[in-house]
N, C-alpha and C positions, 0 to 999 in steps of 0.2 A: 431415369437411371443416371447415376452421378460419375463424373468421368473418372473416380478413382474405384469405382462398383465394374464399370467398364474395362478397366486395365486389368482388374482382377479375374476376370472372365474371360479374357481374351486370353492370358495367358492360360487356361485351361486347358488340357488334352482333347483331343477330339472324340474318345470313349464317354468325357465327362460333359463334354458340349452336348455327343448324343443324348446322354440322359436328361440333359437339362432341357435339351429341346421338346424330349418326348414327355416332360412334365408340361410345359408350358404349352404344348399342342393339348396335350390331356384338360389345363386347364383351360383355354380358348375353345374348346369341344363346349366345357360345364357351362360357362359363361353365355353362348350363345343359345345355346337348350334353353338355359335359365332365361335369358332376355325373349324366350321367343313367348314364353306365357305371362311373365312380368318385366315390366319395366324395372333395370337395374338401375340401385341410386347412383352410379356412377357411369354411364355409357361410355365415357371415356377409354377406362379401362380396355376395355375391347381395342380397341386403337392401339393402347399405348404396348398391348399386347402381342398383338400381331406386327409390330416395330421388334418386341422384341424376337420374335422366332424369326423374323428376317435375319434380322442380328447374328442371330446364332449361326443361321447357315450363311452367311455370308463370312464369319468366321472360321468356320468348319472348312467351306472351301478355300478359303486362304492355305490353312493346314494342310493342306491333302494335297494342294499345288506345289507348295512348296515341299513337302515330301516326296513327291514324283520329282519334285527338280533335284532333290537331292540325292533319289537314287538314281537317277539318269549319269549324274557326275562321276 
């Protein structure tokens, strides 16, 4: 992912994070199904994959922190 793909994503809502996460779980589910009875031409992808759903919650809790900080104030 490229760091102006990245900026663009991160400023995302967290409704839209959620759906993009539950896409990207939905594909990382297909993926590994798939790789369990054939070898993917790409194994990588799985990797580069599950970087991304980290990502995403790792951003979603950014969000949500800072939203509780800011209704604390």
């Amino acid at each position: 992912m490229k760091a102006n793909e990245r900026q663009a994503k991160r400023s995302l809502s967290v409704k839209e994070l959620e759906a993009e996460l539950c896409q990207a779980r939905e594909k990382s589910f297909k993926l590994r199904f798939k790789h369990q009875f054939s070898p993917l031409a790409n194994p990588l992808e799985l990797k580069n994959l599950r970087r991304h759903v980290a990502r995403l919650k790792t951003w979603m809790g950014e969000k949500q922190a800072a939203s509780l900080a800011e209704d604390q104030k």
